[in-house]
C-alpha positions in Angstrom: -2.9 6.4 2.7 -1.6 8.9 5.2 1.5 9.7 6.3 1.3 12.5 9.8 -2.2 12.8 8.7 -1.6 14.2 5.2 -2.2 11.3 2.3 0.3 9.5 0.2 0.7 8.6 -3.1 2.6 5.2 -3.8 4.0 4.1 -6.9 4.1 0.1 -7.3 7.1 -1.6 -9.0 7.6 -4.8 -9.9 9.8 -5.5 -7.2 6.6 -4.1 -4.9 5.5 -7.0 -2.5 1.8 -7.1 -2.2 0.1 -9.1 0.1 -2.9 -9.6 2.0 -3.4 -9.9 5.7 -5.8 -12.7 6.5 -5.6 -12.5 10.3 -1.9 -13.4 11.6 -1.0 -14.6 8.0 -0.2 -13.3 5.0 -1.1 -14.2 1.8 0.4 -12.8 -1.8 -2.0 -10.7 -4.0 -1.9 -9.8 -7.6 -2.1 -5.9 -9.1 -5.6 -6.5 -10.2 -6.8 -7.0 -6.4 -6.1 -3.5 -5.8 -9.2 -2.0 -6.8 -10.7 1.8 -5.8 -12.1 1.8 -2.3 -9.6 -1.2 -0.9 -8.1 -0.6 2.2 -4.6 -1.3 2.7 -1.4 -0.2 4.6 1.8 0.9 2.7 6.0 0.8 3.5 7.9 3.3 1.6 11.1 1.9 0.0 13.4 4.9 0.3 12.6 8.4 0.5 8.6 9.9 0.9 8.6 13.3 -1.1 7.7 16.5 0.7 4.9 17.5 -1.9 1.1 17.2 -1.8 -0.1 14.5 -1.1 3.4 13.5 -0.4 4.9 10.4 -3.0 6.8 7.3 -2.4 8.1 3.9 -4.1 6.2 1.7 -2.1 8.2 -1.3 -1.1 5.4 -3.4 0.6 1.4 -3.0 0.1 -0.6 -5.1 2.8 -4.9 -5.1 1.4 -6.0 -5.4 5.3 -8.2 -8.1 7.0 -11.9 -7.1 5.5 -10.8 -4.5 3.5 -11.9 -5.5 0.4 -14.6 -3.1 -1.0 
């Protein structure tokens, strides 16, 4: 993930919805989908630390349309 070009690091909590879009819908996903070379979109839950690569709770990860490895 990126975040003004430089990437992010997200942690995933159990209170982390993950979901995958399938065209206009969305469909819920389990930790085990997320596998290396997935692509997916991120939405911090609070505050995105300034370090390298910059770190965040993520409060929603979306595994985009296709982008399954």
């Amino acid at each position: 993930m990126t975040w003004f070009g430089a990437p992010v690091s997200f942690a995933i909590e159990t209170g982390t919805a993950l979901l995958e879009r399938r065209g206009e819908t969305y469909e819920p996903v389990s930790f085990a989908d997320l596998v290396v070379g997935t692509t997916v979109s991120g939405w911090a839950g609070g505050a995105i630390m300034e370090s390298y690569p910059a770190q965040a709770t993520a409060s929603v990860i979306v595994v985009e349309d296709g982008g399954r490895p």
